[in-house]
N, C-alpha and C positions, 0 to 999 in steps of 0.2 A: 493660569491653571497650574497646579499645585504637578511637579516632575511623577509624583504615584500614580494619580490619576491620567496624565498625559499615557503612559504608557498600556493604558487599557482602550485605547482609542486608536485604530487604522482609521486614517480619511480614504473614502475609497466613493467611486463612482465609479455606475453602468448605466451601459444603454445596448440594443440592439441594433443592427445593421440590417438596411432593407432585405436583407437576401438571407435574413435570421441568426445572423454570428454574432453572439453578446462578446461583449466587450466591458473587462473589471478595471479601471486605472486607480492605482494606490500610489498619488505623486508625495512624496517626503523630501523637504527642499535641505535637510539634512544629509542626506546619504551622499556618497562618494559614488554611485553606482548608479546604473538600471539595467532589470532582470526584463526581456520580453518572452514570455510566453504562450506557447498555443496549445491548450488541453483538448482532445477529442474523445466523444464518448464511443470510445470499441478497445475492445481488449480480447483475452482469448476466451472468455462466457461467450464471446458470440460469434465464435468458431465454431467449428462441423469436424468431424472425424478425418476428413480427409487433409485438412489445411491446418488443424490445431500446429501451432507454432507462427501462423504468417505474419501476427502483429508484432510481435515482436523481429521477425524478420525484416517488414517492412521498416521497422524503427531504426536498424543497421542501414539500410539502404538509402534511406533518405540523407544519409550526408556522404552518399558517395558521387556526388554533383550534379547541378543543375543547370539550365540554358545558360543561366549566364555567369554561372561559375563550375567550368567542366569536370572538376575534377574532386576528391578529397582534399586535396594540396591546396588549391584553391579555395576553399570553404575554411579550411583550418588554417592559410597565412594570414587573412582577414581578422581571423580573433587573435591567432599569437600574436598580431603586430603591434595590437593598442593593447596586450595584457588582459583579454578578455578570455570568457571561458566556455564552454559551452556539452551539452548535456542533454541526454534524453531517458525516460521508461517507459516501460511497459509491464501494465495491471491487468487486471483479471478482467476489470469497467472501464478503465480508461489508460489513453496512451499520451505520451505527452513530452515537447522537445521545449528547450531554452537555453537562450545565448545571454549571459552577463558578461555586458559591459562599464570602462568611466563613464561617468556622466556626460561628456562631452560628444560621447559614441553613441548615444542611444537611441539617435535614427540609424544607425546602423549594425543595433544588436537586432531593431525590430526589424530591417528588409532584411537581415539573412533567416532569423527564423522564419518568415514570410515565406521565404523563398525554399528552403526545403520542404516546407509544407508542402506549397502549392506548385514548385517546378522540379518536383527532381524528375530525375531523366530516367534512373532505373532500366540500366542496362544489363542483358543476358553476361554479357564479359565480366562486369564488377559482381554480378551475382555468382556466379559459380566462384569466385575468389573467396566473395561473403559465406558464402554455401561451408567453406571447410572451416573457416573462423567461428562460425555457429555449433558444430561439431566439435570444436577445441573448448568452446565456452559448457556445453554439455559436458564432455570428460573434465572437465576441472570440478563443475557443482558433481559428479558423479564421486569424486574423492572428497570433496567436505560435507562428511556426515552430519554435521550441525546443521548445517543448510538442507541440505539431502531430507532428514528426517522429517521436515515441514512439507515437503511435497508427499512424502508417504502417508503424511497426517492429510493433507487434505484430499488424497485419491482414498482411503480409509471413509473418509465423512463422506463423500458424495461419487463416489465408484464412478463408471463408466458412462458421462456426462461432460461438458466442458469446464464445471465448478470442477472438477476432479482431475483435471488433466493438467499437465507441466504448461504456466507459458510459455516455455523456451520451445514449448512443443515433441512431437516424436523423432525421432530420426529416420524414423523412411519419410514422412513428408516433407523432413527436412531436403533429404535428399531429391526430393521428386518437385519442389516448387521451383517458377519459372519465374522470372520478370513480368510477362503476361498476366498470370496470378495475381502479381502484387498489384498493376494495373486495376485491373478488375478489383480488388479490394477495395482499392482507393477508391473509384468512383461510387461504390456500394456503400463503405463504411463513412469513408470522410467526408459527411453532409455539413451544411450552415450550419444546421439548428443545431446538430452537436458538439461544435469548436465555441470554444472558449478563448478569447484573446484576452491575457493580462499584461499588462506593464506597470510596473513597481522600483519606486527609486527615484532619482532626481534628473524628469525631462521637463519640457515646455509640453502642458496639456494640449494647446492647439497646436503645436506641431504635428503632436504624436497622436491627436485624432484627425487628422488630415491625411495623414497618412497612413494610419489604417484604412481608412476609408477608400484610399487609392489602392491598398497594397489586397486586401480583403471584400472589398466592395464589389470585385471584377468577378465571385465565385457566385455562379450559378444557383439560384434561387430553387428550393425544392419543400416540397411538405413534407418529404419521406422523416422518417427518423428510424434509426436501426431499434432492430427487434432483437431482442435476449432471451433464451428462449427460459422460461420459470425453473430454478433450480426443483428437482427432487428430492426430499429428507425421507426417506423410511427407516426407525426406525426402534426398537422396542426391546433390546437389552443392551447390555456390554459390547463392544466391538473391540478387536485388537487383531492386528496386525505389524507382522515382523518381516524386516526387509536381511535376510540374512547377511550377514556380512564378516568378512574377517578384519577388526576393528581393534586398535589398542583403547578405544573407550566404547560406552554403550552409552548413543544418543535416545533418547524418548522425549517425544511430546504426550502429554495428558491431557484429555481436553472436554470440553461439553459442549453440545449446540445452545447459543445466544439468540437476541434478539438483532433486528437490522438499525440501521442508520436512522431511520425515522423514528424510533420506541423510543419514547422517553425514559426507559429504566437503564438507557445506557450512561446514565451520569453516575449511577448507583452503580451499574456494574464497573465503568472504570474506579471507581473507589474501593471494590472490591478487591479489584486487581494491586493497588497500589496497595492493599494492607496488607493481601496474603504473599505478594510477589513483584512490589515495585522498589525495590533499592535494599540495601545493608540493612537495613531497620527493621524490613516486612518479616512476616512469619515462617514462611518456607526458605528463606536464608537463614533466618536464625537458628532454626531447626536442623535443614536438612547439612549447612555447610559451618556454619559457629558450633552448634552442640555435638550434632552426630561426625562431622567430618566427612560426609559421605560426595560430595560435589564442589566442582572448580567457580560453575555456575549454575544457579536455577534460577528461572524468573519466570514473570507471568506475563499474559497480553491478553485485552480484550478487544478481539476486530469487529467491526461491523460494518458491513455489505449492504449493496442494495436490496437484496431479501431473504439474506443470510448474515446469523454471526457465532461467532465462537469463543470461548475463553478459554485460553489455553496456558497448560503450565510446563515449561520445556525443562531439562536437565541435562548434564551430561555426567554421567559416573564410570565407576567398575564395572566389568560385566556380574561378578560375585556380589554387587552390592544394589542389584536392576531392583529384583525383587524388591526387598529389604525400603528401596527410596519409596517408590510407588505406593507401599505399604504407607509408608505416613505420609506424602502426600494427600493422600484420601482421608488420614485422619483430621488432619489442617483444614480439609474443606469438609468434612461433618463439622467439627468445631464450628467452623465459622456462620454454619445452618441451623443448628443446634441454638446457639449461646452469639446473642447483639456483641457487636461490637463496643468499644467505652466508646464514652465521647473524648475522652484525651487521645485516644487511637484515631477515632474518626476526625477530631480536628488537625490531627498533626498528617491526616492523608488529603484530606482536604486543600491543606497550606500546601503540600508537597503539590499536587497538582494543577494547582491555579498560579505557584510560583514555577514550576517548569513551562505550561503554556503561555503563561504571561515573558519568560524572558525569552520560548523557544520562536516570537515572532520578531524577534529584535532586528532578525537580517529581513531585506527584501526579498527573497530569495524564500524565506518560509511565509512571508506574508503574502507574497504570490499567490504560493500556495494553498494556504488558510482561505482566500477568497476563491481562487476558482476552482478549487474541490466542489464547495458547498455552492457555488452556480451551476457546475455542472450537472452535479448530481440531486442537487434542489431547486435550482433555480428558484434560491433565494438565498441570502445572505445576514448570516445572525451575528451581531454584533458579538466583542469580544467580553461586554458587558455583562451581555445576555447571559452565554455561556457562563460566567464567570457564575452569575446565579444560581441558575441549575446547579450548581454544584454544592450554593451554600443551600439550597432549598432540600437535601439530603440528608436524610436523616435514620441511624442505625437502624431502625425499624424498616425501612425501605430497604437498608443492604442485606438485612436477615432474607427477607422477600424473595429478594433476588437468588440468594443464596440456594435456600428450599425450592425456586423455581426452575433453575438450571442442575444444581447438582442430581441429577437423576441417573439412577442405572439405562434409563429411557436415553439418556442422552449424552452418555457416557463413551469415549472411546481414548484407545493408548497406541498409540504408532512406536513401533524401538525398532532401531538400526543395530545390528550388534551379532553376535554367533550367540543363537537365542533359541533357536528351533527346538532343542532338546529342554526347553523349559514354557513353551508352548501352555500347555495343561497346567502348570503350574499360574501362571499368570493369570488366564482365565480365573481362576482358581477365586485369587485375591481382586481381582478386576468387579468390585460394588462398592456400591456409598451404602447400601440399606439394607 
């Protein structure tokens, strides 16, 4: 098989575990490495007002030791000694830890994440220590406004619901969760059916299903599956919102509501995204930071959720030059709803796309990923072929579509961090595509 084609192919194998835990192995007899990891479906969409923040709490917590490694110290000499690494997050859908290690270690990247899973001890003493750590991680994302302004942008789209709420959570519940709590989570959220175990990299497959089997087999059988409760969208003109601030730059996101993970027009809209705002090349660089001079950076993103998505176009400028960017922003995206794209434009976003996804699986570590995304949240697995098609199967006509279906005042809204209140009405003012 010709080295091109080799590289558009993960070997990858699942199966299920009596007690409903899938299981992705992606063994590559190439890699110096193996990644184990356990993806769960709960994040903070399926938090409550009183506990918003606990998944991500609990994600702290779980590597402050288990039965049979008591401590932090103990969990973290285990990986420094063989040069291993290890690592956890927390999503809005899903939460999820993993330890990489050599290949020689990789029954023992998989009992330790194994084992903060399924044994941590989560004690009141390590939590009130964690408690002030979490509080230090809040004031640091509260001083970077680039960060910051994405949370503004998404409590702007879906207000006072858990789509709309900070993962890292509030700080009175910060302050008010207990060990107990996190208990009680655990047994509610961290079911069978919604863990995902993958391992990627270069082990012996029947060791390393043998040993899931022992390490994961022992978890309690249930039919439950966690509930999320259906995001709300209302709504029917411009939205903006400004998070006052005294700021030596003015952060904003611009953005529209998209379609979810399932819609097949997200192949079109990430195309979208690369032409008007993915690299040096796209339209809103050339525009807003090569011609006008107005921004350090601008770029675009297209997310999609399990029944939300968005396309969003972020910047950071002057405060004198807020207006001014926004202003053409909004022209770039009539332009592009307006007036097809070439096909030399669209091919050359095309190639950019398919050669970033294609070289961005090259570690184990993203191919992990790439498969137990797409089990968890589809419980199915689309080759990297497949995808590859969808892509070429896109056609200007379809991105105009997309274009005209999302740019809408309907669907329209502008989040900016910045000393802005006195420019309020004015913004409003310019805040339309139509």
């Amino acid at each position: 098989m010709q080295e091109n084609n080799q590289k558009r192919i993960i070997n990858f194998e699942k199966y299920e575990l009596a007690n409903g835990v899938r299981v992705v192995l992606a063994p590559d007899e190439r890699a110096v490495a193996t990644i184990a990891q356990v993806l769960v479906g709960t994040g903070s969409k399926y938090e409550n007002k009183k506990n918003n923040g606990i998944s991500h709490f609990l994600e702290h917590m779980v590597f402050k030791g288990t039965k049979t490694r008591p401590s932090t110290k103990a969990i973290a000499e285990e990986v420094d000694s063989v040069g291993g690494q290890m690592n956890a997050f927390t999503g809005q859908e899903e939460t999820g830890y993993w330890i990489k290690m050599p290949t020689e270690h990789s029954g023992l990247a998989l009992d330790l994440v194994a084992d903060i899973y399924l044994n941590s001890l989560l004690e009141q003493k390590e939590l009130e220590k964690e408690r002030g750590v979490i509080l230090q991680e809040m004031a640091m994302y509260e001083d970077m406004p680039m960060r910051k302004v994405e949370e503004v942008f998404e409590e702007l789209l879906y207000g006072d619901q858990p789509a709309g709420w900070p993962i890292i959570g509030q700080e009175k519940n910060i302050q008010k969760l207990t060990a107990q709590d996190l208990k009680k989570y655990i047994q509610k959220q961290y079911l069978p059916a919604e863990t995902v175990v993958t391992v990627a990299g270069n082990f012996s497959v029947p060791k390393i299903k043998k040993q899931i089997q022992e390490l994961f087999g022992k978890k309690r059988k249930t039919d439950k599956r966690n509930k999320r409760p259906e995001v709300k969208e209302k709504q029917r003109q411009p939205r903006l919102q400004i998070e006052e601030k005294d700021t030596d730059q003015t952060h904003l996101v611009l953005g529209f509501r998209s379609y979810n993970m399932f819609d097949r027009r997200k192949y079109a809209l990430s195309l979208l995204s690369s032409i008007l705002g993915g690299g040096m090349s796209s339209r809103m660089f050339l525009r807003i930071r090569e011609r006008e001079g107005l921004a350090y950076y601008i770029h675009t993103a297209s997310e999609t959720n399990l029944d939300t998505g968005v396309f969003a176009i972020q910047a950071g400028v002057s405060h004198d030059n807020s207006e001014k960017t926004v202003k053409l922003i909004l022209q770039e995206v009539l332009k592009v709803a307006k007036k097809k794209v070439t096909e030399k434009e669209l091919k050359k976003s095309k190639d950019k796309i398919k050669g970033s996804f294609t070289m961005g699986l090259e570690t184990i570590q993203s191919r992990a990923g790439f498969l137990a995304n797409q089990e968890l949240f589809r419980r199915d697995i689309k080759t990297v072929k497949y995808i590859l098609k969808q892509y070429d199967r896109v056609t200007a006509e379809d991105i105009q579509k997309v274009a005209q279906q999302i740019f809408k005042n309907s669907k329209l809204n502008l989040a900016i961090i910045g000393p802005h209140k006195n420019n309020e009405e004015r913004l409003k003012e310019i805040l339309k595509v139509s």
